[in-house]
C-alpha positions in Angstrom: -19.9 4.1 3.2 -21.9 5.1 6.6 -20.1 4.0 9.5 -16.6 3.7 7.8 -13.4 4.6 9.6 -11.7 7.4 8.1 -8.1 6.3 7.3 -5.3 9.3 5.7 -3.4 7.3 3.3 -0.3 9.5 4.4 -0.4 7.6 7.7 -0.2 4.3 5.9 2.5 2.8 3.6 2.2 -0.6 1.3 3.0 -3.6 3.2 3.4 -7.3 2.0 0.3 -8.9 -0.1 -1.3 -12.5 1.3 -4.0 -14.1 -0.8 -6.9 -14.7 1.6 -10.5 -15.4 1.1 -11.3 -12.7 3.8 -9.4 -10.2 6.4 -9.8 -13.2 9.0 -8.1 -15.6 6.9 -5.1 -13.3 6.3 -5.0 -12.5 9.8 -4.9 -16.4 10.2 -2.4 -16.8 7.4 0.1 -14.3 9.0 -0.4 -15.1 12.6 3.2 -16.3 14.1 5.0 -15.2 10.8 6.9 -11.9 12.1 4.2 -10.3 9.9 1.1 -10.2 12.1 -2.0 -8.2 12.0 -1.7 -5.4 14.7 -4.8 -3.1 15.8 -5.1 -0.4 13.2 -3.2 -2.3 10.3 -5.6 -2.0 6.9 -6.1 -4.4 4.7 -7.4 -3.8 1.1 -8.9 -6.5 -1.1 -9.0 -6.6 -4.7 -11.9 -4.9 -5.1 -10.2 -1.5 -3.1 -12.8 -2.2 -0.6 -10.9 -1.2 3.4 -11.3 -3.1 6.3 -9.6 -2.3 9.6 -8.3 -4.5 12.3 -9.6 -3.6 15.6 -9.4 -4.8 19.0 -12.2 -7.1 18.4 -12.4 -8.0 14.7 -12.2 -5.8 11.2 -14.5 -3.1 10.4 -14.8 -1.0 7.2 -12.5 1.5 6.4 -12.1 4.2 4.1 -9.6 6.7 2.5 -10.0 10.2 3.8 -9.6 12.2 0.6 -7.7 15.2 0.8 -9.9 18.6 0.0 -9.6 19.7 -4.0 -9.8 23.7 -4.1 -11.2 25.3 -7.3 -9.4 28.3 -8.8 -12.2 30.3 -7.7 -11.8 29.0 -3.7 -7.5 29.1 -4.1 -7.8 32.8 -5.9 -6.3 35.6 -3.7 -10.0 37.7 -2.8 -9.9 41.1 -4.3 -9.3 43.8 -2.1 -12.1 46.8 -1.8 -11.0 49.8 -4.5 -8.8 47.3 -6.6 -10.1 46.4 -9.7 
């Protein structure tokens, strides 16, 4: 996804489900329930597909996944006249 924001799931934690048709509809549907949508809040639809709320609507989101080392990149570099 170009454009996406970049979300880090560790700054995130599962909230309540609402069956919507769309991110507006649940925003709708928990409007005045204790539960609203704040600015920043994700939503993720069936699909895993992200979208953010922001100041002025929802815009795609996306999981920043962390970086996988091999062994050769996590392997301690050899030191010159050890072998």
């Amino acid at each position: 996804m170009t454009g996406a924001t970049q979300v880090k799931r560790r700054d995130y934690r599962d909230g309540d489900e609402v069956e919507a048709a769309n991110e507006y509809a649940a925003w709708k549907a928990l409007k005045g329930t204790g539960r609203e949508l704040r600015v920043g809040d994700v939503l993720e639809g069936p699909d895993g597909a992200l979208r953010i709320c922001k100041y002025v609507g929802f815009d795609a989101a996306e999981w920043v996944l962390p970086e996988v080392k091999t062994d050769v990149e996590s392997a301690p570099a050899a030191s010159p006249g050890t072998a």
